[in-house]
C-alpha positions, 0 to 999 in steps of 0.5 A: 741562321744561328750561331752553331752554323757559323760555328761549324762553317768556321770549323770546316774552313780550318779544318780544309785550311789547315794545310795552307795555313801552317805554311803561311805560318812558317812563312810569316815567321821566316819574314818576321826572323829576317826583319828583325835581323835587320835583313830587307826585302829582296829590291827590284828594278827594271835598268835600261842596261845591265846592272846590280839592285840592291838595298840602302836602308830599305831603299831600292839603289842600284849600280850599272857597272862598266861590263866585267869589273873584276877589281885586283887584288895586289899593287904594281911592282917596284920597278916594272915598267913598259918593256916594249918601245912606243908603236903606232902614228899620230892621234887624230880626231876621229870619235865613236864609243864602246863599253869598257871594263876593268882588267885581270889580276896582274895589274896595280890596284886602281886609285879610283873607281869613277862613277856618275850618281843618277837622280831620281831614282823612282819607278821607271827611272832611269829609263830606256832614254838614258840608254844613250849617255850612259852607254858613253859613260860606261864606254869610258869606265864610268860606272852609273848608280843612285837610289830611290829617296822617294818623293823627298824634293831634296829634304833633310831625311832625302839627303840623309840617304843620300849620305848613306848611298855615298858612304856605301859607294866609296867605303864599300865599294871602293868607288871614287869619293867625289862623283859627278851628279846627274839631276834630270828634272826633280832629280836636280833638286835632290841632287843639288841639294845634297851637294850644297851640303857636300860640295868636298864630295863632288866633282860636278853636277850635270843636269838634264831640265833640272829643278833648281828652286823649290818655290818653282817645283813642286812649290812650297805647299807641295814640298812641305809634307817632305819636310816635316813642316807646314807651308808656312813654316817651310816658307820661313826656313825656304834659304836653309833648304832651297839649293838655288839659294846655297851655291856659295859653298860650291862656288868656293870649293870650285865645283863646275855645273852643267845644264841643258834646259828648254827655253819654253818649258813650262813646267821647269822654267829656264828663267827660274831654274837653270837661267837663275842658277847660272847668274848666281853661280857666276856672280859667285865666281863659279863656272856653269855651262848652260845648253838652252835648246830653242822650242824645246820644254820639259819633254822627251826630245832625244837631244836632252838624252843624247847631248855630247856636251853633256857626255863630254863634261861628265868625262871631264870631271868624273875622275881619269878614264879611258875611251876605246875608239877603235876597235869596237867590242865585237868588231870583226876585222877582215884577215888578210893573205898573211892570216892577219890585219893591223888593227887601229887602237885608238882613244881618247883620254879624260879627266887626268891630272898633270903629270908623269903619264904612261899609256900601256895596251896588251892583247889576250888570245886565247887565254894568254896574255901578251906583252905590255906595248907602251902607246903613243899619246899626243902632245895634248893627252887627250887621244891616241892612236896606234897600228896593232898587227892582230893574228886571224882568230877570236874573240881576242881582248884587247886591255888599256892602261894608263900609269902615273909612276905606280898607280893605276890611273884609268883602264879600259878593255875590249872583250870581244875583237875578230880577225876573221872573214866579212861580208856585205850582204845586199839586195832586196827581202831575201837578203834581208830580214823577211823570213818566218823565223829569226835565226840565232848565231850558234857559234856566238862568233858570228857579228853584225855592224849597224854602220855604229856598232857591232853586235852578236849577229842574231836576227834580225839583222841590223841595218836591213829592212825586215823584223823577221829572220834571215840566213845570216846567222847560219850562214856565218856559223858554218864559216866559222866552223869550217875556217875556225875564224870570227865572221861579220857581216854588214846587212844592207838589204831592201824589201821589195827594191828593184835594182833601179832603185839601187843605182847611182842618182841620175842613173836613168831608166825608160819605165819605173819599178813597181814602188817609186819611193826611191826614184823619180820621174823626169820632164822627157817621160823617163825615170832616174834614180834619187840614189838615196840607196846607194849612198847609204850602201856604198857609205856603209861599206866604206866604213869598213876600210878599203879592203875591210870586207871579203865579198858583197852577196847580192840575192835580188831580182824578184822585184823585177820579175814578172811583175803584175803591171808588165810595164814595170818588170825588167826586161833581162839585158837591162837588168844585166846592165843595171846590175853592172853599173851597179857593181863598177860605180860601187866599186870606183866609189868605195876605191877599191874592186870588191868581189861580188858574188850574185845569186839567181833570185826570180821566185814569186809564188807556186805557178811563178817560180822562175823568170829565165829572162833574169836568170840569164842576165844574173848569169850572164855577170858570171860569165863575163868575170864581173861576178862570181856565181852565187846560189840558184834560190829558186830552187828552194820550193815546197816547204822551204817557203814561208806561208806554207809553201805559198809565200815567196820568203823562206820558212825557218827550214828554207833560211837554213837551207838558203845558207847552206847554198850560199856556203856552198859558193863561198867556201871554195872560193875562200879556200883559194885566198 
């Protein structure tokens, strides 16, 4: 081919290109203006909580603040003080967590603002592992940040970033100017590293596997392209840089470390990493506390990401905080006759100086704040506790304060508590979360309790077998709307269980349900239950508090029904005498006689619709006062039914329409309380 084809090949592709080429143009151009402005790149990153990515040098950093921070704007007033006396009774030991967040803008200006500096910072890090620990750091107001330095094995160009993520953080952002280092693996080396340089700008250092030595990971080869150097040359200057070898300065400035380390990892060994650093940091005077977990190495063994010690040490030495134990963000309490509940405030106190201390709380509804409430603090500062009479409604938000003369020292608030009505919902599939659609709260005022938090109640449920829907998020929205309180609701429900399976254990029975997981055949031909179902149900419950919830729901019954091998259904005055037991051995177990309301539940699939034998027994509970009459499910047939009407779940339609019926029976009733 000759050179007028080309020729007129290239002129075509212009011509047709022209249009695009123009706008890559532009585009090229508004890139080059941003650089040269100085501006970088957007920055993104994947966080295993909410949280802010940003830019350092045209370094990927980011900051996973407790939730909404709002900093205020002017100090405490000379004078004010709390006007109300101390409430409450003695502090104990009771512990758990939950988010907390700084406070509206009628408080003083905060001294610090503590933070836990993560490393490293690399692709995929911190990853969903770290969820754990940094969901109890936030719990008590400790904000986590760090950025990406790359492959830097704690070089000179790493630790200058490093400077500059520090400076941004305490000049910028007002965080405070000594955080606690989190090193997991090689984030140790980098960690550790800086910190021998600025051992005045720490307040410790925690480490999960961390590298320590440089001539142990990555290895001096490896490590020397970081460095600008050659091997040899590294290996010469190895003192100047290797932080196992610049502990002295940390030592006599006092700054305590932490470590969990495996004594079988291979690829960080203990004895020449953190075994080493706590002999030297001994001998130097310094103080180290060292977790070696036994058969563990450098993995991904939970007990390296959720380590209470660890937590407990970075709440130490982070700076003044404050954990709110009770109530947890969305918790609903239940409301009592007079239209409202006294609520435990309870927490935990950390990292505070000696001192004047006074330790204030105050409720939101709706908007209006009330007065500041001087709480009791016990003897040794570290917890407190008081009985908070809360008016029926929500989201209420509850704010924690503690003061040392004018300043603001530490503070926490829940966003999110309930004073409404709430349910224990129990049972087998339909009661749980085998429906075909997952359902979602409207209302945003319907919660859900896992036995360890609380959560927008939207499916599936937790706590309940099942990844699919259920009626819980409709059911809850039409009792919000019709009773204007918050709802909760603590799921329980098994798939495919019998109520044999639900009884006490040693509960005997004469033949075993169809799945035999959770009972046990006896010597004498009979069966009895392992209560492995019960304890967890009844456990479940009386975390709630005597009287904590309304009713239990109890939809069950399929499983033993017209079963396939007829030697495992249930005969109908069994299943009533089953279910019984159930209902008063719960109930002397929990201490106190809650209402259970029991649904007629037999459906199997189009042609087996119903067994009258279990309806009978489901009913007849009723007519003895044990129960209270719930919704007739089988009823709800055709299109109501997942699979097309030929399953025995309920579709998307028959969720909501297996709410409704269940509203129907309770709304009366709660109308009478």
């Amino acid at each position: 081919m000759d050179r007028s084809f080309f020729g007129g090949l290239i002129g075509w592709i212009m011509k047709v290109n022209l249009h695009w080429l123009t706008w890559g143009l532009l585009l090229l151009s508004q890139s080059l203006r941003g650089l040269l402005a100085g501006e970088s790149p957007p920055a993104h990153k994947d966080l295993p909580l909410p949280g802010e990515v940003f830019q350092v040098d045209g370094h990927t950093a980011f900051i996973i603040p407790p939730q909404g921070i709002i900093r205020v704007k002017r100090p405490l007033m000379e004078g004010v003080r709390p006007s109300t006396p101390p409430v409450g009774r003695p502090s104990d030991d009771r512990d758990t967590a939950r988010p907390s967040v700084d406070l509206p803008t009628d408080l003083p200006l905060r001294t610090s603002k503590p933070w836990v500096w993560y490393a490293p910072t690399l692709p995929g890090l911190p990853g969903r592992e770290e969820q754990w620990m940094f969901d109890r750091f936030l719990s008590a107001g400790i904000a986590v940040a760090g950025i990406d330095v790359g492959e830097s094995f704690g070089s000179p160009d790493g630790r200058k970033l490093f400077t500059l993520f520090h400076a941004g953080m305490t000049e910028a952002r007002g965080y405070s100017g000594k955080p606690v280092l989190l090193g997991r693996s090689r984030g140790g080396l980098m960690a550790l590293s800086w910190a021998a340089e600025n051992p005045d700008k720490i307040a410790g250092f925690a480490g999960i596997y961390p590298v320590c030595s440089i001539a142990s990971y990555p290895g001096v080869t490896k490590a020397a392209g970081a460095y600008g150097m050659q091997p040899e040359e590294l290996e010469s200057h190895l003192k100047e840089h290797n932080p196992i070898d610049r502990l002295a300065r940390l030592a006599a400035n006092r700054v305590p470390l932490f470590a969990i380390h495996g004594d079988v990892d291979a690829v960080v060994p203990l004895e020449a990493n953190s075994g080493l650093v706590k002999e030297r940091y001994g001998a130097l005077g310094g103080s180290m506390q060292l977790i070696v977990p036994p058969g563990q190495g450098h993995n991904m063994w939970p007990g390296f990401f959720q380590n209470p010690e660890l937590v407990a040490f970075v709440k130490a030495h982070a700076g003044p905080n404050i954990t709110l134990v009770s109530p947890l963000d969305y918790q609903v309490i239940q409301r009592g006759a007079k239209n409202n509940a006294v609520v435990v405030v309870r927490g935990e106190l950390a990292g505070l100086a000696e001192g004047p201390l006074i330790l204030e709380a105050r409720l939101i509804v709706a908007g209006r704040p009330g007065e500041w409430r001087q709480l009791p603090v016990g003897p040794e500062r570290r917890r407190f506790e008081a009985d908070w009479e809360m008016s029926a409604g929500g989201w209420h938000r509850l704010e924690v304060r503690a003061l040392s003369g004018a300043h603001l020292v530490a503070e926490s608030v829940i966003e999110h508590v309930g004073v409404g009505e709430v349910f224990v919902v129990a049972g087998q599939s339909n009661s749980a979360n085998h429906g075909e659609e997952k359902q979602k709260t409207r209302t945003g005022l319907v919660a859900a309790f896992d036995g360890g938090r609380w959560r927008p109640a939207d499916d599936p449920q937790p706590g309940a077998s099942g990844d699919g829907g259920s009626f819980i998020p409709p059911f809850g929205d039409a009792i919000v709307e019709r009773f204007h309180v918050p709802v909760g609701i603590l799921a329980c429900g098994v798939g495919a269980s019998s109520v044999r399976e639900w009884l006490p254990e040693g509960a005997r029975f004469p033949n075993p349900p169809t799945l035999t997981g959770n009972v046990r055949k006896l010597s004498d031909g009979n069966w009895e239950s392992k209560g492995s179902i019960f304890r967890t149900f009844t456990a479940r419950m009386k975390q709630l508090g005597p009287r904590g919830f309304r009713a239990v729901l109890w939809h069950q019954g399929e499983s033993d029904a017209n079963q396939a091998d007829t030697t495992r259904t249930l005969p109908g005055n069994l299943y009533s005498e089953y279910l019984e037991q159930l209902i008063r051995a719960s109930r002397r177990e929990i201490g106190w006689e809650a209402p259970w309301f029991v649904a007629q539940a037999s459906y199997h699939v189009p042609g087996d619709e119903s067994s009258p034998d279990i309806r009978a027994a489901q009913a007849a509970l009723w007519r003895q006062g044990l129960a209270l009459e719930g919704p007739d499910s089988d009823a709800l047939k055709g299109d109501l039914r997942d699979s097309e009407g030929k399953g025995v779940h309920f579709s998307g339609a028959g969720l909501r329409e297996h709410a409704a019926r269940w509203v129907e029976k309770v709304t009366p009733w709660l109308e009478g309380k």
